[in-house]
LOLO-282228 format. One record per atom (N, C-alpha, C, O): x, y, z. Coordinates in steps of 0.02 Angstrom, whole numbers, plus 50000, padded with zeros to 5 digits. Layout:
// residues N
XYZ/...
END
This chain:
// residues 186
502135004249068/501854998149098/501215000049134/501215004749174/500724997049122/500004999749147/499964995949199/500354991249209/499354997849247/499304993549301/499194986249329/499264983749385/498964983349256/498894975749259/499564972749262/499774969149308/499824974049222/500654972649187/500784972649260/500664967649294/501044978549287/501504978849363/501094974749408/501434971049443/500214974049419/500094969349467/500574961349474/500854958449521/500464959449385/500834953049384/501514951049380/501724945349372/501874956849388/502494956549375/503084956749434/503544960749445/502894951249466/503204949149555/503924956049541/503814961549567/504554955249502/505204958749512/504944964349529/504994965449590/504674968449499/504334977049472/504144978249550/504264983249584/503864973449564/503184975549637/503964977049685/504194982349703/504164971849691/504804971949758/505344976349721/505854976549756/505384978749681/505834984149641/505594991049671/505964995549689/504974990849674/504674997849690/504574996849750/504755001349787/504284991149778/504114992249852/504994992549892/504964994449951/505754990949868/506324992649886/506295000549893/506275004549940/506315000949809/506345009649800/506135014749860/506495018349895/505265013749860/504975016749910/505005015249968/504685019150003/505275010849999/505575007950067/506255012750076/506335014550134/506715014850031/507525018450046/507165025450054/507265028950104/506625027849988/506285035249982/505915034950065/506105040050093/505515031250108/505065031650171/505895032450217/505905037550251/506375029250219/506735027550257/507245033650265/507585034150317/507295039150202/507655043050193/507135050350224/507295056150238/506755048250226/506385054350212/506295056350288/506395061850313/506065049750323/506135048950402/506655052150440/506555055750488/507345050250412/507955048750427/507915059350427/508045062350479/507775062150379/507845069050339/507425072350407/507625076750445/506965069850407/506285073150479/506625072450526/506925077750535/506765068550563/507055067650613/506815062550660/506965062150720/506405058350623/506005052150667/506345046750657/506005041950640/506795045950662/507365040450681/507865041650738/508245037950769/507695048950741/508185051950835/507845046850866/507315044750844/508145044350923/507765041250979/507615047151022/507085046351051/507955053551038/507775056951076/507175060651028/506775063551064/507085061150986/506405063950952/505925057550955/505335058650970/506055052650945/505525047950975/505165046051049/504595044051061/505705047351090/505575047351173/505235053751179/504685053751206/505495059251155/505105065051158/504355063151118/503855065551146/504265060351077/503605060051062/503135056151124/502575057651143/503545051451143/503105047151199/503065051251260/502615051051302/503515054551260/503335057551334/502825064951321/502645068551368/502665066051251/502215073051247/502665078551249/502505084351261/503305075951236/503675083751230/503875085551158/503965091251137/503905081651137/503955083251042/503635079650990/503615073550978/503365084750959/502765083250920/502925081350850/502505081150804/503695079550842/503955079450755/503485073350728/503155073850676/503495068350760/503255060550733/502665063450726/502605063850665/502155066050751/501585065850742/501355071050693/500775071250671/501905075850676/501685082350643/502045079150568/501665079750520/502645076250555/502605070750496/502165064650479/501995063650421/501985060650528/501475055150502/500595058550491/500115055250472/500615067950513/499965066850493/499925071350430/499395073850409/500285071850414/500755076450353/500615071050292/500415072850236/500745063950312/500725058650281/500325056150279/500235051250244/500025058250306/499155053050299/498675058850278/498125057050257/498805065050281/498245072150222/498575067850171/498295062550157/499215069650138/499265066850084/499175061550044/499045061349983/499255056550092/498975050950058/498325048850062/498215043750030/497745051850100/497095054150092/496955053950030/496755049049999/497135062549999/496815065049923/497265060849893/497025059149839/497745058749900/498365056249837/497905048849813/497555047749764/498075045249861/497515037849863/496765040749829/496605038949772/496365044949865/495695046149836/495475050349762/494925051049737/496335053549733/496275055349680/496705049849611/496805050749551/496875043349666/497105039949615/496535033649597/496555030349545/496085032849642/495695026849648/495195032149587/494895029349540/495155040449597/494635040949575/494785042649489/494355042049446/495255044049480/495715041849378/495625034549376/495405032449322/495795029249432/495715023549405/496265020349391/496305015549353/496925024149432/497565020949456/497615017749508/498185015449519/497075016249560/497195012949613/496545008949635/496025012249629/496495003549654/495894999749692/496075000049772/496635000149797/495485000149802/495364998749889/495164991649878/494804988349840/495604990749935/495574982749953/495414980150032/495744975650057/494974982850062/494684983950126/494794975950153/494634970650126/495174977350220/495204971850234/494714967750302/494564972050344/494524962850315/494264961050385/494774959950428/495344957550422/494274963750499/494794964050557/494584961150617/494084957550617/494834962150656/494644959950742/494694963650768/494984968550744/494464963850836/494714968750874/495344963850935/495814966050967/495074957050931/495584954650973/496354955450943/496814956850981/496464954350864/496894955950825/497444962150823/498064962250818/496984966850828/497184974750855/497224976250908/497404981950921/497054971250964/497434973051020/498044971451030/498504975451037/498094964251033/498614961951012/499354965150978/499904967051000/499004964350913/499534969550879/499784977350913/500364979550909/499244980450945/499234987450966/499834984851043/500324988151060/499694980951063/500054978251132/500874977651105/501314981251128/500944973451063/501634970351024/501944977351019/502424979351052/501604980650972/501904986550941/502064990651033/502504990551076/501504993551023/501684997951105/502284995751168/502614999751200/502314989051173/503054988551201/503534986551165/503974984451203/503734985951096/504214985051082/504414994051073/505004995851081/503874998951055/504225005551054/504355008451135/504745013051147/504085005951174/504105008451235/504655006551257/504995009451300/504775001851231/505494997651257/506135000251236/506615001651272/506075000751176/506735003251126/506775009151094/507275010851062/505965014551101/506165020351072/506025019250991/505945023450947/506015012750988/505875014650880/505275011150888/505135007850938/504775012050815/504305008550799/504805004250742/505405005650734/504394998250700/504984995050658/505025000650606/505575000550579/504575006250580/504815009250509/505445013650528/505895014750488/505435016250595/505905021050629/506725017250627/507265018650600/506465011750674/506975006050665/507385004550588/507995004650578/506975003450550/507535003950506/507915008150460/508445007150431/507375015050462/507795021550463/508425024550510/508785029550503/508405019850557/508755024050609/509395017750585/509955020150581/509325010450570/509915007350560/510245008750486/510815006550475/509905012150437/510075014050384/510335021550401/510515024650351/510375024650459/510775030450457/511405028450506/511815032950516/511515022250537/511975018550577/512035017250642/512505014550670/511265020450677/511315019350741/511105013050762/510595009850750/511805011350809/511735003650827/511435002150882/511804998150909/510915003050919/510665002450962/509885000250919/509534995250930/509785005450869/509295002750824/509564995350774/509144991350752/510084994750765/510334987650747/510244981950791/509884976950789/510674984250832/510424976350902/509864976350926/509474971650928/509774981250942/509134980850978/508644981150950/508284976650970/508344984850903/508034985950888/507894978850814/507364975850812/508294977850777/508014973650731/508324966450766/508254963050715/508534962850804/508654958050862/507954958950899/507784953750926/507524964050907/507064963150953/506444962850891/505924960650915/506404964350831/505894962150771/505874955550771/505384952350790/506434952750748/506634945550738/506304940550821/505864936250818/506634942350881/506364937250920/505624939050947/505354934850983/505174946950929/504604946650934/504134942550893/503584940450912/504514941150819/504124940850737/504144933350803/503634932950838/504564929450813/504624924150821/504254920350881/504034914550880/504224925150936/503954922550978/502914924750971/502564923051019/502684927350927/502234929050877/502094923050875/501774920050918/502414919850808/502314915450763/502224908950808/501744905250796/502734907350867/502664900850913/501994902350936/501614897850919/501614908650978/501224907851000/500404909850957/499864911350981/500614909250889/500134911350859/499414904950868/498884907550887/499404898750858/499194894850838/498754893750913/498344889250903/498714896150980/498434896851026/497964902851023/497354903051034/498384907451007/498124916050989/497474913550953/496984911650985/497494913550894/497214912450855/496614908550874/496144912550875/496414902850889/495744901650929/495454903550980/494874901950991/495894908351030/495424911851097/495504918651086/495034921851111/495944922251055/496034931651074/495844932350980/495314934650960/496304930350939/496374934350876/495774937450838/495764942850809/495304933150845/494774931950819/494074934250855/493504933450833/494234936850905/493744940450963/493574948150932/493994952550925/492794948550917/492394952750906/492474955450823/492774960550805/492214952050792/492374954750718/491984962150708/491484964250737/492444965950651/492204971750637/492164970350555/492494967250514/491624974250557/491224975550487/491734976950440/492144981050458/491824973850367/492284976450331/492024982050290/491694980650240/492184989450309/491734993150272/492325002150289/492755002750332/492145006550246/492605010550262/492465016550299/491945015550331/492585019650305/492385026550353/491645029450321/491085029350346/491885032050252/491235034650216/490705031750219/490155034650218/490815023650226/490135019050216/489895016150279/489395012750289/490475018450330/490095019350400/489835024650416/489455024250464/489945031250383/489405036850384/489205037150355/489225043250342/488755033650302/488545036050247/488645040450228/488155041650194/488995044550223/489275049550201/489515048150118/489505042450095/489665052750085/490085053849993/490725052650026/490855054850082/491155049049991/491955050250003/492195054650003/492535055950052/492155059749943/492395065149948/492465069149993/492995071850009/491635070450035/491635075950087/492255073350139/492745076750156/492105066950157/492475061450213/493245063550191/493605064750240/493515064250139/494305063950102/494225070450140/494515070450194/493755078250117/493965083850130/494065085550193/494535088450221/493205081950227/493295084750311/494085081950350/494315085750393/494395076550335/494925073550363/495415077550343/495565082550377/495665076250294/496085083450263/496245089450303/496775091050330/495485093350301/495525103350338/495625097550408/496135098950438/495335093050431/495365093350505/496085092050545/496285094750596/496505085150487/497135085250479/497295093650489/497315097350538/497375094550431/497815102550423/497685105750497/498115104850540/497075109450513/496735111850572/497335108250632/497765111850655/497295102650646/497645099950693/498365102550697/498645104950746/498695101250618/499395104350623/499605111750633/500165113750650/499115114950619/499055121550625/499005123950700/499455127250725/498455122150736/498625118850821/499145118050857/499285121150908/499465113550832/499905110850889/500585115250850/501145115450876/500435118350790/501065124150771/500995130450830/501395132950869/500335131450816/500345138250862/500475137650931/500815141950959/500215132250963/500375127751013/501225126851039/501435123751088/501515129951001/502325129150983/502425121650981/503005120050968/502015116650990/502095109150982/502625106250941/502675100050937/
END
């Protein structure tokens, strides 16, 4: 099935986006970023697992993404943003983990390995955030959401920079970092 085929093919998309939702959820679950005490330890600066897996995850999906866009298996789809938007969101997110210890991807790794505290609480507190969101969106939305637009454009083409170099320097600097906070005993 080539890539047009699967764009249009609604089952396939939510087939794979399941798949890779149990593979992200397992893999988490395997790291150890579904502990709440490895998550509290990340917030408080005493353990560095979350951050030494999500940047593990983002070298890789760096070259992985920049060597698939560049065969011509993948398109960038750059989106427009706000900054009132991203605060917002950055606010939502930051106390619901401050609150409960999960972010939602943690959250549902952590209720797919059975901890119920990430069940009630944690997806009970998705549901009446998504909700109280959505009531107050339609206010949001004409005074904060929409406050200070940012350029839709990507890193490379905000430095003019080649992608490539931009893919590599992030990459060694990624790596460099993990290498850091290894020796660091982090």
């Amino acid at each position: 099935m080539d890539l047009i085929q699967l764009h249009k093919n609604g089952k396939a998309q939510v087939l794979l986006g399941l798949l890779f939702g149990i593979v992200f959820g397992f893999l988490l679950q395997k790291g150890g970023a579904t502990s709440y005490e490895v998550l509290i330890g990340q917030l408080l600066l005493t353990d560095f697992t979350v951050v030494k897996i999500m940047a593990s995850a983002v070298a890789t999906g760096l070259v992985g993404f920049f060597l698939l866009r560049h065969f011509g298996y993948a398109k960038r789809h750059v989106k427009a943003a706000t900054i009132g938007s991203n605060v917002v969101g950055g606010l939502i997110f930051g106390l619901g983990f401050g609150l409960l210890g999960y972010c939602p991807g943690t959250v549902a790794g952590a209720v797919g390995s059975g901890a119920l505290d990430a069940l009630f609480g944690g997806v009970v507190g998705l549901l009446i955030g998504a909700g109280i969101f959505a009531w107050a969106y339609p206010s949001l939305d004409k005074r904060i959401l929409n406050y200070g637009a940012i350029k839709k454009e990507t890193v490379h083409e905000l430095l003019g920079l080649p992608e490539w170099l931009v893919v590599l320097a992030g990459f060694i600097g990624i790596v460099g970092f993990l290498y850091v906070l290894e020796m660091a005993g982090l």
